[in-house]
Each structure stands twice: as structure tokens, then as C-alpha cells.
N, C-alpha and C positions, 0 to 999 in steps of 0.2 A: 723103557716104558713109554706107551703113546699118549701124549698129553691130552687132555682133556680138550673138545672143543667148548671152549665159551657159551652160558645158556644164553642163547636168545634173550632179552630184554622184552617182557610185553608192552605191545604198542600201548599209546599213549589212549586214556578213554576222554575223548571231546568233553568237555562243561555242558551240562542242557543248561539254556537258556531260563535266567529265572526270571519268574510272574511274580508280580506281586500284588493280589486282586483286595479292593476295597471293600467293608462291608459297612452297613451302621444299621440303625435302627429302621426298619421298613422295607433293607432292598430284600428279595427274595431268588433273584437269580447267581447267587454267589457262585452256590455251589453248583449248580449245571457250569458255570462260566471255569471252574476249577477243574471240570472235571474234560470239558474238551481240552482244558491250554495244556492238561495232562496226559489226556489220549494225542495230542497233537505233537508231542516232546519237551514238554517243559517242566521243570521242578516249579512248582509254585504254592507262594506263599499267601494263606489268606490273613489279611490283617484289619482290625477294626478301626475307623476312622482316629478315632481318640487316642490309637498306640502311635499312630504315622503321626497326628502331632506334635507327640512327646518325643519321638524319633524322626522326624524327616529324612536323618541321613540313613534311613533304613530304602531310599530308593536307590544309594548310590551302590547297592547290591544287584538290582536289579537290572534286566534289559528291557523287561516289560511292565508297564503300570495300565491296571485295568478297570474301570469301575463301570460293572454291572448293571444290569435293569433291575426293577422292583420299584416302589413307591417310597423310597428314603423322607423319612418321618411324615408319611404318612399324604405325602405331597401337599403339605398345607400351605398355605398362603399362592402358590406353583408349582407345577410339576417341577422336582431338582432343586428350587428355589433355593431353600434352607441347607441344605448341602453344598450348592455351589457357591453361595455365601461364605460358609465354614471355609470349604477349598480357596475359596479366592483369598479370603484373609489369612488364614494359616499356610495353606501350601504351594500358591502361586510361584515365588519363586522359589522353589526348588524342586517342582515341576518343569518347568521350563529348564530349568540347569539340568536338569536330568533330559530333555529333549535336545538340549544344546551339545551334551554329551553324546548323544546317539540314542539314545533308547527313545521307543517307540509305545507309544499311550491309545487306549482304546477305549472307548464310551457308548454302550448298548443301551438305547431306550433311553433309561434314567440315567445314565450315563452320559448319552452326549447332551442331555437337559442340562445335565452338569457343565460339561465341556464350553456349551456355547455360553453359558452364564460365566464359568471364569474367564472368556473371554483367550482360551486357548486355541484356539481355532485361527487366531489371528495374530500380525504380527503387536510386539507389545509397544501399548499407550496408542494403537489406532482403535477410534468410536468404533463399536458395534454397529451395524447395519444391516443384521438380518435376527431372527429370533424363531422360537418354537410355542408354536400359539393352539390352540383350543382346534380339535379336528373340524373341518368344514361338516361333515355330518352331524355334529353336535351330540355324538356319541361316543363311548369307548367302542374300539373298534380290533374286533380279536381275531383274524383270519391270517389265512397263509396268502401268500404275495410272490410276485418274483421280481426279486432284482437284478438290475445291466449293470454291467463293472463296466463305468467310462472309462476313459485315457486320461489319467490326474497324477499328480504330484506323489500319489500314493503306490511306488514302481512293484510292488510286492500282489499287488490284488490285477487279476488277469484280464486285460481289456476287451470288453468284448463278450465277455461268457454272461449266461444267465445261471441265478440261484436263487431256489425258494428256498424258502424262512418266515419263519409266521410272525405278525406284529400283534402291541399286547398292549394300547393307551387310548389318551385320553387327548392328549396335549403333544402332539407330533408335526403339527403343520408347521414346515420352514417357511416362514415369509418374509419375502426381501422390503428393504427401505423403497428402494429404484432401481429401475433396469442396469444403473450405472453400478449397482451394486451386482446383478448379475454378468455384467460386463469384467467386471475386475475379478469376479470368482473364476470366470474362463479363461483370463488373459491367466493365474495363478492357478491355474487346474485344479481347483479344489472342491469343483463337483465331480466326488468318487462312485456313485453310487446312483441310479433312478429308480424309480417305479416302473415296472414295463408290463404290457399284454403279455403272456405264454410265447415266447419265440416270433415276441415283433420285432421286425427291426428299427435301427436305430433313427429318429426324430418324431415319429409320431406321438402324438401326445396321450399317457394313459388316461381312459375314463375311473371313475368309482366302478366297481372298488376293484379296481388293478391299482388305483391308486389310494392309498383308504381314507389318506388325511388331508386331501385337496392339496398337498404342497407344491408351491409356484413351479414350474418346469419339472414338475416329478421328481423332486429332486430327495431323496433317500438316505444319502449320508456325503459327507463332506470330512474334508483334510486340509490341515494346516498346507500353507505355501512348502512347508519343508515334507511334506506327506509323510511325517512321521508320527503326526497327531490325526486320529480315524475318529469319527462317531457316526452312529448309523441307528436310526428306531428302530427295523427288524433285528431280530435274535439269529445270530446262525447258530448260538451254544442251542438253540432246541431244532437241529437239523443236524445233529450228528451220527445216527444209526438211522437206518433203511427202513426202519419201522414208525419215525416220529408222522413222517408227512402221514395225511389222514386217507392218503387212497396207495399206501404204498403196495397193497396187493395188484391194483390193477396197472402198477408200474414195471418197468423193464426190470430185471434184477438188479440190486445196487450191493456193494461190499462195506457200503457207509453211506452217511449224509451228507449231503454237499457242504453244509457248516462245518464238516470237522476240514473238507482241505481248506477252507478261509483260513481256519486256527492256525494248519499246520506250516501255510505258506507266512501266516504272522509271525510263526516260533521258527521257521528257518532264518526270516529276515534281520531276528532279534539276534540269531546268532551268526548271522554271516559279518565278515571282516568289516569297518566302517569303510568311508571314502568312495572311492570307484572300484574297488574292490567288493562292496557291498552292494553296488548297484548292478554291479555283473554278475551277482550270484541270485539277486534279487530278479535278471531279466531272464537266467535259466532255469528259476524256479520248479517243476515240474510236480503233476498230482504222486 
């Protein structure tokens, strides 16, 4: 009798990369923010600020830690203020312990209000010297924009490319201490992100409202020295289908929103190998 050949063993299925996105009291972009990291590849978890307290070690699951836009209690006393308060005391380090381990943190809008307030953005026990202050127009300001991916620290977002994304506040203008503060964000590539005209190129300075919140050198979102800490005021979670932008008729056909590759090149980098192993999967990235 002819023996049996052996069944094939099915291949192994890859881990998606888990999120693990913030919410509390006032934000409102959760769940759009849930539902790109999930069109993008990611298993993700939404958790309210007060369960992450009681559990911190619930990020050492994760690859990604995310918190959202919306008005987190209501932006009282500053936009983020009371939130990034809470975060600093309660979850600073092991935040950082999770960025020290590899995973990668993201902060939209209300989010990086947060970000810059814990003071993640930098390395730790250096003074703050820049901040998120009152828009130059003296208004809330709700329009779509387009943003330049500089060359930063941030190896996973594509240098060079532009992407619209609509902005949604109040309190978005980065302004620096001193030039010697924008000196050392260059020297550390941690302007990720600008303001730009429709397909200008790169140095010209945007006017209002290409730029919406007057911020020093256009500058739009920023990354930690290790780029694995992002914050950015524009939403790309609300530029994920073909249909958000508001003249998508009179656009070329799109298959998606330019926010969903942001996401999805975020959720590959979560899961590529660490080390230089990671950063070479991170420079072949592709949409």
C-alpha cells in the first residue's frame, strides 16, 4: 500500500498589529480613528482613559498607542490641557517604556495638544520650548489643507509627497521659544509635517489659509528624535474614502483617501521587525 503523503501544514497567519486608541470625556474622533487603523490592518483596541490607568500594562500588548482629536473635557482651562495633565501624571512612564520598546504613538489634533503637553515629543527632563497656542486668525478654523511630508526622523511617512486632510480647532499654532529652538528641531528631524500651497514646492512659505493657524515655519506636525512619537492638527482619519474631500467629483478617480495610506504605512511600520530590520521595511514601504 502507498503511503500516505503528509498534509501540508497551513502557513503560519501574521499577528495584525494592535492599536490601542484613547478615548474620555469630549474627544469625538475615536471612532473614525478606529475605523481607518482597522481599514489600514490593525486589530484595535478602544479603551477609556480611566481603564489605561487602572491597567497601564495594557500598552505592553500593543504596537500602537493612539489618541485622537475631539475637545477632551471640553477643552477647559486649554485645548488637551486636562488630559495632558492626567497623561503626564499617570501615564508618562510607561508611555515612554512602550516607545522605548518599539511601538509607535500617534496624536491628531487633541491629541498632539496632548502630546506636546506630556512633553513626549522630547527627550526626557529637557524644558519644553515650543507649544500649541490660540490660531493667528483668532478663530476656529475648519477647512481642508494640504500637507508636505518632510525628510524627519519619522522613516515610515513618504518624503516629499503632499496630502489633504481637513483641520478642525481652535488652538493649533506651534510656536517656538527661538530660532535656536528651530535650529535643534532640524538638526533632530522632528519637523515631520508642513503646511503647503496645492503642489508648491518645497521652501516657500504658506500664506492663510494654506496655512490656517499661522504656525512658525508652517510647521504641521512634529516627531520625537526617535520618530516614533507623531502628532499632527490635520485629521488624515477623515480622508479615508474618495468621497470625504468636498470637490471629490471634480477630482481624478481615487480607490481611497489619501489618510487611509498615512494609516496603513503607520500599521505596517508597527509591525515590521525592530532595529534595521525595521527601518528597511519602513524605507520600502509602498501605497
Amino acid at each position: 500500500m502507498t503511503p500516505r503523503s503528509p498534509r501540508p501544514r497551513p502557513a503560519a497567519v501574521p499577528r495584525m498589529p494592535r492599536a490601542l486608541v484613547l478615548r474620555t470625556a469630549g474627544t469625538n474622533c475615536d471612532r473614525e480613528t478606529c475605523v481607518a487603523l482597522e481599514q489600514a490592518g490593525a486589530a484595535v483596541d478602544l479603551v477609556h482613559v480611566r481603564e489605561l490607568f487602572r491597567a497601564p500594562e495594557r500598552l505592553e500588548n500593543a504596537e500602537l498607542f493612539v489618541i485622537p482629536g475631539g475637545f477632551s473635557y471640553g477643552d477647559d482651562v486649554a485645548a488637551g490641557r486636562i488630559l495632558g495633565y492626567e497623561v503626564r501624571q499617570r501615564l508618562a512612564q510607561p508611555a515612554r517604556d512602550f516607545v522605548a520598546r518599539g511601538g509607535l504613538v500617534l496624536g491628531v489634533c487633541n491629541g498632539f495638544q496632548v502630546l506636546v503637553d506630556t512633553a513626549l515629543l522630547q527627550p526626557p527632563g529637557e524644558e519644553r520650548d515650543f507649544s500649541l497656542s490660540g490660531n493667528a486668525s483668532g478663530r476656529f478654523e475648519c477647512r481642508w489643507v494640504h500637507v508636505r511630508v518632510e525628510s524627519s526622523a519619522c522613516a515610515w511617512l513618504p518624503a516629499g509627497t503632499q496630502i489633504p486632510m481637513p483641520v478642525a480647532h481652535a488652538e493649533g499654532r506651534l510656536v517656538l521659544r527661538d530660532e535656536r529652538t528651530m535650529a535643534r528641531l532640524l538638526e533632530r528631524r522632528q519637523i515631520a509635517l508642513c503646511y503647503a500651497a496645492p503642489d508648491s514646492p518645497r521652501g516657500g512659505p504658506a500664506q492663510y489659509p494654506d496655512n490656517p493657524n499661522g504656525s512658525e515655519h508652517d510647521i504641521a506636525g512634529l516627531c520625537d528624535p526617535t520618530g516614533r512619537v507623531l502628532g499632527l492638527m490635520p485629521h488624515p482619519e477623515r480622508n479615508i474614502t474618495p468621497w470625504q474631500h468636498p470637490q471629490w467629483t471634480r477630482m481624478p478617480p481615487r480607490a481611497e483617501g489619501e489618510g487611509l495610506d498615512f494609516y496603513r504605512r503607520m500599521v505596517r511600520a508597527a509591525g515590521a521587525p525592530a532595529g534595521s530590520e525595521r527601518r528597511d521595511a519602513l524605507g520600502s514601504t509602498t501605497p
